[in-house]
Backbone as XML, in Angstrom:
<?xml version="1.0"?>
<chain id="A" units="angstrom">
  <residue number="1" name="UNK">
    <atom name="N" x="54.874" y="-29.197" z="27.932"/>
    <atom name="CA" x="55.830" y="-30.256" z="27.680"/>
    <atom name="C" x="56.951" y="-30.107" z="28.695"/>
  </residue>
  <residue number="2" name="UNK">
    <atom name="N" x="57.110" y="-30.826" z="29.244"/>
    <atom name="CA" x="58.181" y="-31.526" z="30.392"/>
    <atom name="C" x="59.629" y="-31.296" z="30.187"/>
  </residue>
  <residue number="3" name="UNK">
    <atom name="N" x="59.812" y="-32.516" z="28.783"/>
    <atom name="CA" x="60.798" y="-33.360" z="27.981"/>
    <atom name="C" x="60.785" y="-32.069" z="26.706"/>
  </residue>
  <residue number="4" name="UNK">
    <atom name="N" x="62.332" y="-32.504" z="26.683"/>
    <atom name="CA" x="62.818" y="-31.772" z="25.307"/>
    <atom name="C" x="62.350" y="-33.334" z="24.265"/>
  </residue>
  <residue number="5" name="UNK">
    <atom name="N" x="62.012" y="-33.152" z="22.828"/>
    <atom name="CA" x="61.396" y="-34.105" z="21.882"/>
    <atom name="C" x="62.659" y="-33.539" z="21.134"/>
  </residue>
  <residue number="6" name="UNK">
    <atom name="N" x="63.546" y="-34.780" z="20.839"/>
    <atom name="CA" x="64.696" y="-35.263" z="19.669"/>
    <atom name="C" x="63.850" y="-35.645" z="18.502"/>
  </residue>
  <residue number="7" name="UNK">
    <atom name="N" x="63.146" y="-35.447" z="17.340"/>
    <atom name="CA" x="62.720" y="-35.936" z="15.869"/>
    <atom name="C" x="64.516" y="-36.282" z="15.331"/>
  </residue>
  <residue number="8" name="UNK">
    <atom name="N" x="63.994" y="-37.505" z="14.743"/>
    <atom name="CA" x="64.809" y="-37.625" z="13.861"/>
    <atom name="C" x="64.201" y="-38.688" z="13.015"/>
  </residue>
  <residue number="9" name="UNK">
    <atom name="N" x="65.269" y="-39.585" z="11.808"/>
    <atom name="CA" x="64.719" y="-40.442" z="10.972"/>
    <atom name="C" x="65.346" y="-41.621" z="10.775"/>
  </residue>
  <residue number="10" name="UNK">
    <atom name="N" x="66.435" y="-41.223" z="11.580"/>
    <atom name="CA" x="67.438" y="-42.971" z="11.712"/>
    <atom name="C" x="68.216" y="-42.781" z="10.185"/>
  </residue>
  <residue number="11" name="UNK">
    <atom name="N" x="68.839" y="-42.173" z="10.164"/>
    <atom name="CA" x="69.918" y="-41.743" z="9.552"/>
    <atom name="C" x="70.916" y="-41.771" z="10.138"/>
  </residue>
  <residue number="12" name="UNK">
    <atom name="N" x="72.288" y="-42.509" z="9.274"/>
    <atom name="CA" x="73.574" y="-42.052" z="10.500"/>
    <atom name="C" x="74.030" y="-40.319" z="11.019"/>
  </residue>
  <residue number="13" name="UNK">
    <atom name="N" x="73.592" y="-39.944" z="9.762"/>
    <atom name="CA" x="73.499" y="-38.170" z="10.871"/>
    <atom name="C" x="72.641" y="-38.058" z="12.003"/>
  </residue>
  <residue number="14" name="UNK">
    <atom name="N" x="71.176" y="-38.516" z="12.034"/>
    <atom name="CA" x="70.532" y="-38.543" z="13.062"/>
    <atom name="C" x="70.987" y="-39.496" z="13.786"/>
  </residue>
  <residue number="15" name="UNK">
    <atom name="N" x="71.078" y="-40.447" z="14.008"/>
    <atom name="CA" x="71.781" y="-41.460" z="15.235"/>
    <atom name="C" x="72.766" y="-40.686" z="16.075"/>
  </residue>
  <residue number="16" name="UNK">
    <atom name="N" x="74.044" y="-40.247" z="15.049"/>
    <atom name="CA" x="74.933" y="-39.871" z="15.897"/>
    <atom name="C" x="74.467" y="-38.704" z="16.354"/>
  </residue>
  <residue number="17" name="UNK">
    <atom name="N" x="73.664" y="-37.502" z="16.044"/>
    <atom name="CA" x="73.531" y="-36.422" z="16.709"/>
    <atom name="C" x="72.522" y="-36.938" z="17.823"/>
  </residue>
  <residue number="18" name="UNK">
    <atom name="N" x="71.239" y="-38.319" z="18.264"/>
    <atom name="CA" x="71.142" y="-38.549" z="18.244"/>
    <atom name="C" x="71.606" y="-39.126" z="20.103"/>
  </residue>
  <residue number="19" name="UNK">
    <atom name="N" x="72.841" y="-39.627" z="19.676"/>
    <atom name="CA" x="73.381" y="-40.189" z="20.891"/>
    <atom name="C" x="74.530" y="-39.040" z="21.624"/>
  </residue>
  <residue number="20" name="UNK">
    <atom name="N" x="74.790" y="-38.180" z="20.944"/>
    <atom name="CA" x="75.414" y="-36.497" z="21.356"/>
    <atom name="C" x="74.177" y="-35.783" z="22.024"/>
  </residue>
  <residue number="21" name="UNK">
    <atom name="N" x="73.184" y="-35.519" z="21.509"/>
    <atom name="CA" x="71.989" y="-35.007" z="22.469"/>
    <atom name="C" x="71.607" y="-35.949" z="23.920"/>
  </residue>
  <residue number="22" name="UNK">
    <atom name="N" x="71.789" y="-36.879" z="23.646"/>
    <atom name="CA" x="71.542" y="-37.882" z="25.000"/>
    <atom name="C" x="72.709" y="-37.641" z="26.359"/>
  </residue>
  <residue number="23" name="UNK">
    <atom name="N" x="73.934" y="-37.779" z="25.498"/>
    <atom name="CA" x="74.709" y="-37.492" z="26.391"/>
    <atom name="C" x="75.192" y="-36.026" z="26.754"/>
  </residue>
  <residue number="24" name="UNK">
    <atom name="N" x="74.000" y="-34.660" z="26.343"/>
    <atom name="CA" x="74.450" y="-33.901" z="26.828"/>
    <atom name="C" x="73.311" y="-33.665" z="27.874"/>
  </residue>
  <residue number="25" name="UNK">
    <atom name="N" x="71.934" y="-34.020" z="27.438"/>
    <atom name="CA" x="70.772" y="-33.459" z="28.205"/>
    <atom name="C" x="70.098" y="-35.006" z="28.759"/>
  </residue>
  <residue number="26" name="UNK">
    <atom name="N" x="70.659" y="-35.838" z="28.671"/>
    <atom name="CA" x="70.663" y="-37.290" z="29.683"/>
    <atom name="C" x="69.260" y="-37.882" z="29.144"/>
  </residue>
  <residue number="27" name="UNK">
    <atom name="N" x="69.215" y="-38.830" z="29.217"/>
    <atom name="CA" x="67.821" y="-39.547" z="28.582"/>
    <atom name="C" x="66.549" y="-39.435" z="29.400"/>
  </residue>
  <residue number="28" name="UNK">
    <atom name="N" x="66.755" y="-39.253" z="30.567"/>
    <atom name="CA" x="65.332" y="-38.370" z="31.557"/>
    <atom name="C" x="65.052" y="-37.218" z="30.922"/>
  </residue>
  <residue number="29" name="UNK">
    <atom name="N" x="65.733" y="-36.718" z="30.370"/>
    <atom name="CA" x="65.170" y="-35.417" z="29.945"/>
    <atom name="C" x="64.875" y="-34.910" z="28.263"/>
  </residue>
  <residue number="30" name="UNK">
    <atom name="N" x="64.743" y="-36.195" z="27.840"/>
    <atom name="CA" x="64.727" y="-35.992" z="26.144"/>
    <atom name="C" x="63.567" y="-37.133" z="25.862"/>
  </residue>
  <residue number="31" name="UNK">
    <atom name="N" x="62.938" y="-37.116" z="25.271"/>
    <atom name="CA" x="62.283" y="-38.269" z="24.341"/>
    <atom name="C" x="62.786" y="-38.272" z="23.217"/>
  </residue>
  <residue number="32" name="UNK">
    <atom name="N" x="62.818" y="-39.777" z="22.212"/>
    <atom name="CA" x="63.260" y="-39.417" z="21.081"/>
    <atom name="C" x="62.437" y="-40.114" z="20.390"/>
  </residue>
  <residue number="33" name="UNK">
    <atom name="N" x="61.807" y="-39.676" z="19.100"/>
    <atom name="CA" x="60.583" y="-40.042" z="18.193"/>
    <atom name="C" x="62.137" y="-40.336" z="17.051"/>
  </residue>
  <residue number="34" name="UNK">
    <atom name="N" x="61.881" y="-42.057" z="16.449"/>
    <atom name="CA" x="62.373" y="-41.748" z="15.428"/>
    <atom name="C" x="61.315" y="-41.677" z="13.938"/>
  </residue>
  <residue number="35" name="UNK">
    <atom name="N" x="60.655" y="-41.014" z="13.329"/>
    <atom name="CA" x="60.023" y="-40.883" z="12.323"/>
    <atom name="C" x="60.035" y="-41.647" z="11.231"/>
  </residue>
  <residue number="36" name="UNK">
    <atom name="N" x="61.166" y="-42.006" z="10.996"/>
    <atom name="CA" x="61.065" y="-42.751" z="10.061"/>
    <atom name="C" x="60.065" y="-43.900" z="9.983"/>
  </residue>
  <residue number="37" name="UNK">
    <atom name="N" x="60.448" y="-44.580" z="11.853"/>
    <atom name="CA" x="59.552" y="-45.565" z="11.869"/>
    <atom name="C" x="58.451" y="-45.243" z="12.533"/>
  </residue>
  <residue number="38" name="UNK">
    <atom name="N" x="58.429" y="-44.249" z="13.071"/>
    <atom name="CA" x="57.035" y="-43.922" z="13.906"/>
    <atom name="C" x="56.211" y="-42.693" z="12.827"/>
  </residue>
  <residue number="39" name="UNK">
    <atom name="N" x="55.584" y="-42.879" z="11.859"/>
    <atom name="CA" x="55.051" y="-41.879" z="10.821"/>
    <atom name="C" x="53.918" y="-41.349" z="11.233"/>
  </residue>
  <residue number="40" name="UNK">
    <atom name="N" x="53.408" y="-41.768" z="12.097"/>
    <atom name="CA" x="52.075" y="-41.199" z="12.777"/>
    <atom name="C" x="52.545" y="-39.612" z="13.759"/>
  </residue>
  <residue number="41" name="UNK">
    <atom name="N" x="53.933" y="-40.064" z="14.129"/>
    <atom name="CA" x="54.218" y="-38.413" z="14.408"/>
    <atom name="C" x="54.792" y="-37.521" z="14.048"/>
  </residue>
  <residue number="42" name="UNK">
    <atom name="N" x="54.804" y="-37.461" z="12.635"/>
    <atom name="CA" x="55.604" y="-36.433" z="11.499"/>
    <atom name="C" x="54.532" y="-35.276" z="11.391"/>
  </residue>
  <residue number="43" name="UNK">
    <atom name="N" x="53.393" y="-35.122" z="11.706"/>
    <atom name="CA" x="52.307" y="-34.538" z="11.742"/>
    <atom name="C" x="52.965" y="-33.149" z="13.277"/>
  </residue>
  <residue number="44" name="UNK">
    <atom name="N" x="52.899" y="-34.063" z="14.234"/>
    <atom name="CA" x="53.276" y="-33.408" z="15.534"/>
    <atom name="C" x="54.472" y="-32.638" z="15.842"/>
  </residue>
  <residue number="45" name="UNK">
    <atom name="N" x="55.499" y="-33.070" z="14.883"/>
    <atom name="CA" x="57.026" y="-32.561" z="14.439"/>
    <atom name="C" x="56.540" y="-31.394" z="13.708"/>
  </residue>
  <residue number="46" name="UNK">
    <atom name="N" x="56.077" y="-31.643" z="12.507"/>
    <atom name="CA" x="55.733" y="-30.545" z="11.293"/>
    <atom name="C" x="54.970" y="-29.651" z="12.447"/>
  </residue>
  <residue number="47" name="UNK">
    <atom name="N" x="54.111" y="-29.763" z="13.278"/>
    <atom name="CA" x="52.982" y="-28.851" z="14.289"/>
    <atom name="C" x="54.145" y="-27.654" z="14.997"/>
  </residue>
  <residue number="48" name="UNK">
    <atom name="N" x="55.282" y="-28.441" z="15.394"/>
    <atom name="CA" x="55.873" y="-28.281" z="16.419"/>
    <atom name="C" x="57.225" y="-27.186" z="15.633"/>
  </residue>
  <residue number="49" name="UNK">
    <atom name="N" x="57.244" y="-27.098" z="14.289"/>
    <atom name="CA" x="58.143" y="-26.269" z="14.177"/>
    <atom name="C" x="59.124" y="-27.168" z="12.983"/>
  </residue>
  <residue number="50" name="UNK">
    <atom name="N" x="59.246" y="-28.414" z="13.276"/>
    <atom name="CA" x="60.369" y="-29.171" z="12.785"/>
    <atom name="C" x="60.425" y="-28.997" z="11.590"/>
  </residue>
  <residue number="51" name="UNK">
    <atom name="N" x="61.199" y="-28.243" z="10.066"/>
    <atom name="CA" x="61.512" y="-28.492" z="9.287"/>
    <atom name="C" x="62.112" y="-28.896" z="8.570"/>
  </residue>
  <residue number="52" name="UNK">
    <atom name="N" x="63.126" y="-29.544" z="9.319"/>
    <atom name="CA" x="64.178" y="-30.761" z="8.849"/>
    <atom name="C" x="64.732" y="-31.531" z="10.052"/>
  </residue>
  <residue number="53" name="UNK">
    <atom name="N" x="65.210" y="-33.045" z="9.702"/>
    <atom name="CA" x="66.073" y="-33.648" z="11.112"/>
    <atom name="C" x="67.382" y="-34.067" z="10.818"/>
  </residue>
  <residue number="54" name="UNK">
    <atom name="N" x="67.691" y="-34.220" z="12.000"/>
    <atom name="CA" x="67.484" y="-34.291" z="13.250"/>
    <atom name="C" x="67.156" y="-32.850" z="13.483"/>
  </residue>
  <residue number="55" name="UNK">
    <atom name="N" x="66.162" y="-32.851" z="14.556"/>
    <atom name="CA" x="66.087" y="-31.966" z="15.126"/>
    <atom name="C" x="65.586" y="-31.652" z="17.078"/>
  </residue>
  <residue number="56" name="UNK">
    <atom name="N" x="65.469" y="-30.942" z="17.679"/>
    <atom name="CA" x="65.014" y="-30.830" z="19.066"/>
    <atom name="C" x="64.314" y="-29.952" z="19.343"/>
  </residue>
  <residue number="57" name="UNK">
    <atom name="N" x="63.214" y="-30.319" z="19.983"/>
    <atom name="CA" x="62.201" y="-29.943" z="20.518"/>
    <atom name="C" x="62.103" y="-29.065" z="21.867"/>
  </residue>
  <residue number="58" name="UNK">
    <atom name="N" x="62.718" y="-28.054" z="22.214"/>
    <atom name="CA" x="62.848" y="-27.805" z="23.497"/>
    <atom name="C" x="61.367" y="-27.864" z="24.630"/>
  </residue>
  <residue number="59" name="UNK">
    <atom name="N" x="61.455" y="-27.957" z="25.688"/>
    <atom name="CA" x="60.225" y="-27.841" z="26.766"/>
    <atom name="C" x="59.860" y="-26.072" z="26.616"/>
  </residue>
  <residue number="60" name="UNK">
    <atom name="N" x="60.119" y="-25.505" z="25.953"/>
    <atom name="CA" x="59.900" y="-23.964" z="25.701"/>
    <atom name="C" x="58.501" y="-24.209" z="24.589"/>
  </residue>
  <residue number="61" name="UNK">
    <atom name="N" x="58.976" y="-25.251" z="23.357"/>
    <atom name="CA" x="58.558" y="-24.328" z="22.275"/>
    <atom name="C" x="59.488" y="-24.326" z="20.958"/>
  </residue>
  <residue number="62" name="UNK">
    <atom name="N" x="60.802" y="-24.399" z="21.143"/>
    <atom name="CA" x="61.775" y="-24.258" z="20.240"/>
    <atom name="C" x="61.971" y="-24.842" z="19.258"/>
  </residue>
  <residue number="63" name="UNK">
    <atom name="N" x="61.795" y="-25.140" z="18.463"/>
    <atom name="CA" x="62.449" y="-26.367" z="17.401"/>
    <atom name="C" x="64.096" y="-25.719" z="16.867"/>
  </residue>
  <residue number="64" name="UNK">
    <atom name="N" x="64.749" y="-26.680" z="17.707"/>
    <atom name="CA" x="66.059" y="-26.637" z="17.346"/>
    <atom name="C" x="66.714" y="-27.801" z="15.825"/>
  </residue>
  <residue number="65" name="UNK">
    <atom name="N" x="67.362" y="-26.819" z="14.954"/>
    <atom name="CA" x="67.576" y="-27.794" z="14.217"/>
    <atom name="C" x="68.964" y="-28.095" z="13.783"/>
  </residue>
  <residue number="66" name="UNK">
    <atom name="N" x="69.451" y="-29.312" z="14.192"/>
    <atom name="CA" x="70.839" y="-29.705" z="14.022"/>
    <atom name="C" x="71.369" y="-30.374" z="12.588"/>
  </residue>
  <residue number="67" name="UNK">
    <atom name="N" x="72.597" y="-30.102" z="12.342"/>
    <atom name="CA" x="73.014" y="-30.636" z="11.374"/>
    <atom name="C" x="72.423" y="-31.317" z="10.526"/>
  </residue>
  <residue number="68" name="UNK">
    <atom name="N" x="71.605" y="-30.786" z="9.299"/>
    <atom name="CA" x="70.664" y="-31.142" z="8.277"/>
    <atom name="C" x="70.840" y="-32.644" z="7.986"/>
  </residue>
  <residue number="69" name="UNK">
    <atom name="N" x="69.816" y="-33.615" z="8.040"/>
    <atom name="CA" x="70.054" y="-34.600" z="7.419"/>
    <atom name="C" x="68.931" y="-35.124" z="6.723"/>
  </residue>
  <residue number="70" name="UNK">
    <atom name="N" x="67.645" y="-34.512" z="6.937"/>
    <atom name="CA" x="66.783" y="-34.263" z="6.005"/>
    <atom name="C" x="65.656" y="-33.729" z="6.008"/>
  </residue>
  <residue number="71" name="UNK">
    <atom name="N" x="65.087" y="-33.315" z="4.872"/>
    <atom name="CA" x="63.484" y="-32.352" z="5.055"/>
    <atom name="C" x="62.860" y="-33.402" z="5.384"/>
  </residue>
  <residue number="72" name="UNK">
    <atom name="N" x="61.300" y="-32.532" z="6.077"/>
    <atom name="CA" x="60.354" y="-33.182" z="6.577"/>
    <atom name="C" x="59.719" y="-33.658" z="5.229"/>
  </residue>
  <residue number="73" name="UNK">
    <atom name="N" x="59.706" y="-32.685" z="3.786"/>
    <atom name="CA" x="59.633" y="-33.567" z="2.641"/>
    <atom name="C" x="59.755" y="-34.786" z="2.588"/>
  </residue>
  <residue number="74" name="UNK">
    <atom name="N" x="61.617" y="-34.766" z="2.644"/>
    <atom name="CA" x="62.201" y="-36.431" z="1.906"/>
    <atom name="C" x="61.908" y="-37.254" z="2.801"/>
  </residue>
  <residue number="75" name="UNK">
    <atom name="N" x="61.175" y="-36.506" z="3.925"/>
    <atom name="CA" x="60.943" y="-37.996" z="5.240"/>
    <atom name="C" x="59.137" y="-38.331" z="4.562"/>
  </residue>
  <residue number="76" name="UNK">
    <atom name="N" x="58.389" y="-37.664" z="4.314"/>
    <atom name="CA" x="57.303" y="-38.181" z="3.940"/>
    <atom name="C" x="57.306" y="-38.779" z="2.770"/>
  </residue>
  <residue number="77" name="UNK">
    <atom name="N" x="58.037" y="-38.286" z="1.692"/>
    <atom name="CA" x="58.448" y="-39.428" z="0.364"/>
    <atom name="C" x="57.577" y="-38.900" z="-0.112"/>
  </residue>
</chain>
């Protein structure tokens, strides 16, 4: 992986952390999946480490997780 991967769920916690990750690591260098509406990749998040969002994906490996705004639970319902 290239790109650091932003998961989030479109929450105003995720938005704003959201548009703070963009403007620190610039939008060339981030993708951002929002889950909520894209559910086909909550699978690839959960693969990847993600146990709650917002969260970031580093090009390492990392799943970084920022300011809780919700489990990968309450995102699958």
């Amino acid at each position: 992986m290239s790109k650091s991967i932003f998961y989030h769920a479109g929450c105003p916690v995720c938005v704003s952390a959201e548009n703070d990750i963009l403007n620190l690591i610039g939008t060339e260098n981030v993708e951002v999946v929002n889950i909520g509406e894209n559910r086909a990749r909550i699978k690839e998040a959960e693969e990847a480490g993600v146990k709650s969002v917002p969260a970031l994906v580093t090009p390492n490996g990392n799943a970084l997780h920022i300011n809780f705004g919700a489990s990968m639970e309450d995102v699958k319902g």
